[in-house]
C-alpha positions in Angstrom: 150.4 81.0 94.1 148.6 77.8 95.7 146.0 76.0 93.8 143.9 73.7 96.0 141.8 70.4 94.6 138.8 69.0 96.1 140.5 65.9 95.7 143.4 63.6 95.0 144.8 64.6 91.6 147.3 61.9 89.9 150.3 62.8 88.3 149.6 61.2 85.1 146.5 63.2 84.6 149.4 66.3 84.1 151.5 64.8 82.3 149.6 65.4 78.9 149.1 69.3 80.2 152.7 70.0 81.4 156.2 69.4 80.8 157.9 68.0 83.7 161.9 68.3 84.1 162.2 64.1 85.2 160.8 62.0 82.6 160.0 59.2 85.2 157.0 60.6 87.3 155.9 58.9 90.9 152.9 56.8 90.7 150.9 58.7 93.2 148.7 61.7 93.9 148.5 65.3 95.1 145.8 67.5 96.1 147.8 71.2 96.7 150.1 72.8 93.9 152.7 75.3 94.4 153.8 77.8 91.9 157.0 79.7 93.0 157.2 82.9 90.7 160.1 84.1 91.9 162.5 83.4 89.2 159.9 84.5 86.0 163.0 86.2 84.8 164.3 82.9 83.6 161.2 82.0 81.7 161.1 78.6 84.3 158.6 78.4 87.5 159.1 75.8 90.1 156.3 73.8 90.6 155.8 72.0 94.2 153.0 69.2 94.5 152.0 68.7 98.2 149.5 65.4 99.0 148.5 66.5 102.4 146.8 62.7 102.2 150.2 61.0 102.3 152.6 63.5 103.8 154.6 64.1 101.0 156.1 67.3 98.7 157.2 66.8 95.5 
């Protein structure tokens, strides 16, 4: 599934909402995310954050 945002989203505005594996997060933004069901058995989704603004995939 690919959610899209209007705009720039920063990764402190997540932080509060999910629990990310690395407890040091990047001090940028992302506008695209990424959810890769494809191991639900596991009870864990991977979550990719794309910034199409600055080239980058987290």
């Amino acid at each position: 599934m690919t959610i899209f945002f209007t705009g720039e989203v920063p990764f402190s505005a997540f932080n509060t909402i999910f629990q990310f594996a690395d407890k040091e997060l990047p001090e940028t933004t992302f506008n695209r995310m990424i959810i890769d069901w494809s191991n639900s058995s596991t009870k864990e989704l991977m979550v990719y954050y794309i910034s199409s603004n600055n080239q980058s995939l987290f």
